[in-house]
C-alpha positions as CSV (number, residue, x, y, z in Angstrom):
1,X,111.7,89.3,96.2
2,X,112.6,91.6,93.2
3,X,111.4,91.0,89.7
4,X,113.5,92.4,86.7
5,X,113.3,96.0,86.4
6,X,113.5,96.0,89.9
7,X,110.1,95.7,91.0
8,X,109.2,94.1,93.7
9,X,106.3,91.8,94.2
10,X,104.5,93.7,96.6
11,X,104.4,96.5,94.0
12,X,103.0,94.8,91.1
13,X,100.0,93.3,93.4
14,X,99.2,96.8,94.7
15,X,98.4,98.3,91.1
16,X,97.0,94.9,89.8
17,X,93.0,93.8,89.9
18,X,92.4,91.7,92.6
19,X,91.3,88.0,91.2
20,X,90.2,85.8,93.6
21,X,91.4,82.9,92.1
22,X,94.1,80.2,93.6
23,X,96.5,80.3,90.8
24,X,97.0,84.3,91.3
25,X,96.9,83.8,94.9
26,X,99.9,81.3,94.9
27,X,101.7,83.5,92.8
28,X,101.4,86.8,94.2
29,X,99.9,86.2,97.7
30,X,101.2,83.2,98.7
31,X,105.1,83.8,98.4
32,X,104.4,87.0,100.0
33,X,102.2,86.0,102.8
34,X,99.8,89.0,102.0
35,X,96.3,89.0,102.5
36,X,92.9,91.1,100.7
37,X,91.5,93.9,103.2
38,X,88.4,95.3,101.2
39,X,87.8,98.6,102.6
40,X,84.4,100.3,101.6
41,X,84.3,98.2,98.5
42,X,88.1,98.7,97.5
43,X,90.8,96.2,97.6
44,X,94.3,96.5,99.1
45,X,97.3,94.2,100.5
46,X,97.9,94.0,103.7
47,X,100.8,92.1,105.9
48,X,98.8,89.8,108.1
49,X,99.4,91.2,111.8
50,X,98.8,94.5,111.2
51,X,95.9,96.7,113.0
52,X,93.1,97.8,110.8
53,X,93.6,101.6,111.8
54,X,97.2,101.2,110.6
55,X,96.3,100.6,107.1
56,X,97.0,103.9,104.9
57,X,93.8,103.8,103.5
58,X,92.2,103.7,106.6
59,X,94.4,106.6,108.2
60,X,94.0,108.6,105.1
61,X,89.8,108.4,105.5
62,X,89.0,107.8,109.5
63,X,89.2,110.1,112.3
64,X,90.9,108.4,114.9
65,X,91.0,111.2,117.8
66,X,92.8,108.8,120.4
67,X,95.5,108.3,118.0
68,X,95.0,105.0,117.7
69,X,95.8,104.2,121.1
70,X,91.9,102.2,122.6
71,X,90.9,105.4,124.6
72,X,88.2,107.1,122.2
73,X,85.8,104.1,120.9
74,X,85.4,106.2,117.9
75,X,87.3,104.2,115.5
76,X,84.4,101.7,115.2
77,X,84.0,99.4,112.3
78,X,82.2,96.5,110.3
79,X,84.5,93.4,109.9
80,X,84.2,90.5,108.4
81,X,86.3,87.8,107.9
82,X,90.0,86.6,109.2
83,X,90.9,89.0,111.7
84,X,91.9,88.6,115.4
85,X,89.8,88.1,118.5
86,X,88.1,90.9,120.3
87,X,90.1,92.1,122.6
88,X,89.7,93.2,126.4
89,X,89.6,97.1,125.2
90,X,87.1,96.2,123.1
91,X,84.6,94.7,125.0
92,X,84.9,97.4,127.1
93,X,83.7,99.9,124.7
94,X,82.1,98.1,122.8
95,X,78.2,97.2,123.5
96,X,77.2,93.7,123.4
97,X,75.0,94.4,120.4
98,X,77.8,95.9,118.5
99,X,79.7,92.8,119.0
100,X,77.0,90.4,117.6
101,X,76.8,92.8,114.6
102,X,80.3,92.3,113.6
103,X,81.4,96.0,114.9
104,X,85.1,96.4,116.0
105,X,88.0,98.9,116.7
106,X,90.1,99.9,114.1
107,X,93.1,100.1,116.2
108,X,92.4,97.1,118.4
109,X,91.3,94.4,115.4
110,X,94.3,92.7,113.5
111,X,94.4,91.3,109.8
112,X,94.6,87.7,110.1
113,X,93.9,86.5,106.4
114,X,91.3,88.0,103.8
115,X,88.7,90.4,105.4
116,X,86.4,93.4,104.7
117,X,86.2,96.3,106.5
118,X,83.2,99.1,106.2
119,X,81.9,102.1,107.8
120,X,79.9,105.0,107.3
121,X,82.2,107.8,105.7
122,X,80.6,110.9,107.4
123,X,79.7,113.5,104.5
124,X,82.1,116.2,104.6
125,X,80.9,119.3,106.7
126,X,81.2,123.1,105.5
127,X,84.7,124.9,105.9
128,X,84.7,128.3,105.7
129,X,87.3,130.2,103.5
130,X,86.0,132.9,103.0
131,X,87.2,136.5,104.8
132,X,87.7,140.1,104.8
133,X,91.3,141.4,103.8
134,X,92.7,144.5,104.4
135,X,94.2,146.9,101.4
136,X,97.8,145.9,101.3
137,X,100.5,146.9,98.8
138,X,101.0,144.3,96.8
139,X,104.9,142.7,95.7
140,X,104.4,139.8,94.9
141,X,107.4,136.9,95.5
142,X,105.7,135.0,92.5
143,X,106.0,135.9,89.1
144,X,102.3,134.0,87.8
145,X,100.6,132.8,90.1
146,X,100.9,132.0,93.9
147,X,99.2,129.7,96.3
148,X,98.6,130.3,100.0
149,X,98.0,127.7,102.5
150,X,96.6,127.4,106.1
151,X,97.2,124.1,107.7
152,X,95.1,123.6,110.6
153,X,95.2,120.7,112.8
154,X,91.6,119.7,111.5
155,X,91.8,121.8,108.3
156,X,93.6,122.9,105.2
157,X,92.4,125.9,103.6
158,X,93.9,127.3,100.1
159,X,93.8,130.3,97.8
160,X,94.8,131.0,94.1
161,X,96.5,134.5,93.0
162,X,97.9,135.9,90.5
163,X,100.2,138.5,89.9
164,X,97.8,141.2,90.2
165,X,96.3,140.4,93.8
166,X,93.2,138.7,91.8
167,X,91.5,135.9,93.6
168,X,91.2,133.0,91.4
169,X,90.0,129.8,93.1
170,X,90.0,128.6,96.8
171,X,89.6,125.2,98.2
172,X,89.8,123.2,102.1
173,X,89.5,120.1,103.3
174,X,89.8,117.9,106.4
175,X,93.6,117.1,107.7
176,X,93.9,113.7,106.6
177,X,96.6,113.5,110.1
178,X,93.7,113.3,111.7
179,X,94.6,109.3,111.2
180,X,96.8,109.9,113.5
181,X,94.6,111.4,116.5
182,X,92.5,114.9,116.3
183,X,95.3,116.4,118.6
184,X,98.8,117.8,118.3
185,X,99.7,116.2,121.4
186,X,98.7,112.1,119.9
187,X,100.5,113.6,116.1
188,X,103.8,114.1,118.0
189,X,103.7,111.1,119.5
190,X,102.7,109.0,116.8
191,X,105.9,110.8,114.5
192,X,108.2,110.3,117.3
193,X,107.0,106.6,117.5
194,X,107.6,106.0,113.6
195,X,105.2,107.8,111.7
196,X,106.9,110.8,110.6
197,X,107.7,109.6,107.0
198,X,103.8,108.4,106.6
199,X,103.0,112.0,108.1
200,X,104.4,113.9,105.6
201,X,103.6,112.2,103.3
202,X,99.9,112.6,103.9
203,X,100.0,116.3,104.0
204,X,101.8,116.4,101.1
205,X,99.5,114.6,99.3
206,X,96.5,116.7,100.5
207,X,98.5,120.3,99.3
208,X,99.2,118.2,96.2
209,X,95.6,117.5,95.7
210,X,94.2,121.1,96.8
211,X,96.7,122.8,94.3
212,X,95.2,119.9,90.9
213,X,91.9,121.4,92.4
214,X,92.8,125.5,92.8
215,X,94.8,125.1,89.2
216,X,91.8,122.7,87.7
217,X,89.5,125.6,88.6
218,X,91.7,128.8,87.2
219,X,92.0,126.8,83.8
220,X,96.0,126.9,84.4
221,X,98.3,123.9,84.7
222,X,99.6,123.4,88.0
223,X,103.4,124.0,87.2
224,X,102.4,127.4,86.7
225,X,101.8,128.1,90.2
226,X,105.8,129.5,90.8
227,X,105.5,130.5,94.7
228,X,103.8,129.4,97.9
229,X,103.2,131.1,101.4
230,X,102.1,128.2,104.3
231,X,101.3,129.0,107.8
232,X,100.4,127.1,110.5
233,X,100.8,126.3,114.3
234,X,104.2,125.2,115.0
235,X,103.4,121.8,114.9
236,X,101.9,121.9,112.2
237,X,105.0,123.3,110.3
238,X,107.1,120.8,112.2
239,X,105.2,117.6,110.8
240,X,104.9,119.3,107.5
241,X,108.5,119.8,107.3
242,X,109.6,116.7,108.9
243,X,111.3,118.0,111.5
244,X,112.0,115.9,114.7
245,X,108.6,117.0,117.1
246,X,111.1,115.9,120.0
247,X,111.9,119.0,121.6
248,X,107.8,119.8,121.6
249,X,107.1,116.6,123.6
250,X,107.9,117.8,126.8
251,X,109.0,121.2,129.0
252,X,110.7,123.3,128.6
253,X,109.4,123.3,125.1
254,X,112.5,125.4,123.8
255,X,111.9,124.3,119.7
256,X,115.1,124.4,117.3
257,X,113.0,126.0,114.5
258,X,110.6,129.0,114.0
259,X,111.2,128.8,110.3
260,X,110.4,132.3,108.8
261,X,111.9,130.8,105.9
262,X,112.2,129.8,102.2
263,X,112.2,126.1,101.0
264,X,111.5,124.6,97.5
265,X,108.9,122.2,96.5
266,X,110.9,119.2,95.9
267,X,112.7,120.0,99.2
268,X,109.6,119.5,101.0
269,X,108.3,116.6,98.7
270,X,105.7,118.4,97.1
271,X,104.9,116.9,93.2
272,X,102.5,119.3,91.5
273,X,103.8,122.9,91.6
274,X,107.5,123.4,89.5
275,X,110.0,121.8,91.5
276,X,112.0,124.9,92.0
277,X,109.2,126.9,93.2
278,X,109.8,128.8,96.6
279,X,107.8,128.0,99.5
280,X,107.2,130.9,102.3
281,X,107.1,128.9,105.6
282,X,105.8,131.5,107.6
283,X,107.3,132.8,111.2
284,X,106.4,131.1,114.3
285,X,106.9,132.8,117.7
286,X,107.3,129.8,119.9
287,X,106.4,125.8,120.2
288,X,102.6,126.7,121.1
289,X,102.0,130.0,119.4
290,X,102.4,129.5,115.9
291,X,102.8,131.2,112.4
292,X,98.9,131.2,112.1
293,X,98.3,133.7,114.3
294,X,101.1,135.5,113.4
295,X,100.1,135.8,109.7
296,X,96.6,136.5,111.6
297,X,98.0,139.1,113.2
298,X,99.4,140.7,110.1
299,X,96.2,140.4,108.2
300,X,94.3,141.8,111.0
301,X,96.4,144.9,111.8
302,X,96.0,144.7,115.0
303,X,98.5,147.6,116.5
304,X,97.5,150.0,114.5
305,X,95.8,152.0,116.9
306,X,96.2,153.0,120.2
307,X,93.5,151.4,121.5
308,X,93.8,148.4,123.2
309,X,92.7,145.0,121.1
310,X,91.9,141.4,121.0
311,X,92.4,138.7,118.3
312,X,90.9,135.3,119.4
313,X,91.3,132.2,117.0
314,X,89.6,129.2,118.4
315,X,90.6,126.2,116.7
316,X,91.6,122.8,117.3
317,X,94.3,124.9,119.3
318,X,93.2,128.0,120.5
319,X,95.5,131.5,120.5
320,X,94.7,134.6,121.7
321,X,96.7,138.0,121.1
322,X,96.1,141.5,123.1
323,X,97.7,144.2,122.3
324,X,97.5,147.3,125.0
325,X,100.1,150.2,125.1
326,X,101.9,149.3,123.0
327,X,103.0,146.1,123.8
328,X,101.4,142.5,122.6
329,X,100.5,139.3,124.6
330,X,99.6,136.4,123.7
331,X,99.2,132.9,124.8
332,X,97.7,129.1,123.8
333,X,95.7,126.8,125.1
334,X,93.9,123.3,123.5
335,X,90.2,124.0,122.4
336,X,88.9,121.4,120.6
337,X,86.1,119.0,121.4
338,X,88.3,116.4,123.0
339,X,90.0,118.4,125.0
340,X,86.7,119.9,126.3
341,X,86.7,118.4,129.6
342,X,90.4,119.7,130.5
343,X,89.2,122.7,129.8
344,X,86.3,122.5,131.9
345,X,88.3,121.3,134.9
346,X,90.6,124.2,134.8
């Protein structure tokens, strides 16, 4: 249903208090069929039917490493309230204790009516930003100030420039696709199931929020910043860009984009920086050895010498680069946490 001015009124109960009182709930709730998920103490709407983990706010704030799919048992909350009967996944993971205490699965509990939903937000851990650079001649592609970005699978990392090469704020934070599972393999799934648009959107509003920070920080307004440089893995850059992740999702793995290439901020859907400014999307080499090691390559200057050399990044993915007479090798492989015992079998 639209109101005049074309607002709908699922809009106009998102942005309003929540009153629990049954005239507001006739009119707003009632036609709608829409019921109150308090989540840590804040209120939202929420289709009845729909998984807990599937709520944005949830996504946006939990870790869910399976992707949502009942294989990890880390997606455990508090519930109370109107929400669907345990269910067989859950009392498999679950411990009867946990079950007399209210605790359930994100992605296995359903809204059924008006609930609340807690857990423990884990404080957030130390990312380091900090490193050496080597002396480089500087030509800027930005005629104030530039931003560079490094979008990890479980990080974002983020500098401020300015013309003259100075350093002027730096920021990082978690991925909030984690939401979507701590592994590129569960992120191209979930966007090739239907969450590409919710995807993007979500890394977009982190870079959004890192550049109000770096700008907050240099005392300059954020449509100041004129030109950006992102690297990443090839995923990464895929799921950034919204490009379909269907041609990493299985062999041969031949993608249909390495990017190396210039896009502008309203093209990607960013809102903060000037809507003409260019954004560098660095140069992949192929679906599983991504920009971020080439731009780590670069920054490195590995090749300089004639003496053979290693670069090792161990992140979430893992990438490794040797260079020996002359020539350069390199190769991937999954390193994080949950994918420890893969890597142990093989």
């Amino acid at each position: 249903m639209v109101k005049k001015g074309g607002e709908g009124i699922c809009e106009r109960v998102k942005r309003m208090p929540v009153l629990h009182n049954d005239m507001w709930r006739k009119e707003f709730i009632g036609r709608e069929k829409m019921s109150i998920v308090t989540i840590n103490g804040i209120a939202y709407t929420a289709v009845p039917g729909t998984k807990i983990g599937e709520l944005p706010a949830v996504r946006q704030l939990m870790s869910m490493p399976c992707g949502g799919h009942g294989r990890c048992g880390k997606c455990r909350v508090r519930v109370r309230g109107e929400v669907s009967a345990p269910s067989e996944t859950e009392r498999r993971l679950l411990a009867p204790e946990e079950m007399a205490g209210a605790v359930r699965l994100a992605c296995c509990a359903a809204v059924e009516g008006d609930c609340t939903v807690e857990w423990d937000v884990a404080a957030p851990g130390q990312i380091r930003v900090a490193g050496d650079m080597p002396d480089i001649l500087l030509k800027p592609a930005f005629g104030r100030y530039g931003a560079a970005f490094d979008i990890g699978t479980t990080t974002l990392a983020a500098r401020l420039y300015d013309a003259r090469g100075r350093l002027l704020a730096e920021d990082s934070r978690l991925n909030p696709q984690s939401g979507w599972g701590a592994d590129v393999i569960s992120r191209i799934e979930a966007s090739l199931g239907g969450a590409a648009e919710k995807i993007v959107e979500a890394v977009c509003g982190a870079l959004d929020a890192m550049l109000l920070e770096l700008s907050a920080r240099a005392g300059i307004s954020g449509e100041e910043i004129d030109a950006m440089a992102v690297t990443g893995n090839t995923v990464m850059l895929y799921l950034l860009t919204g490009t379909s992740a269907e041609p990493l999702s299985h062999a041969p793995f031949m993608v249909d984009r390495l990017f190396g290439e210039t896009v502008y901020a309203g093209e990607l859907g960013l809102a903060v920086p000037r809507q003409d400014a260019e954004i560098y999307l660095a140069p992949c080499v192929s679906a599983f050895v991504g920009a971020d090691l080439v731009t780590a390559l670069l920054a490195c200057g590995i090749g300089k010498t004639g003496a053979a050399q290693l670069l090792v990044d161990i992140g979430t993915n893992g990438e490794m680069a040797l260079w020996r007479e002359g020539k350069l090798y390199c190769c991937s492989t999954a390193a994080a946490a949950a994918s420890g015992r893969k890597m142990a079998e093989s």
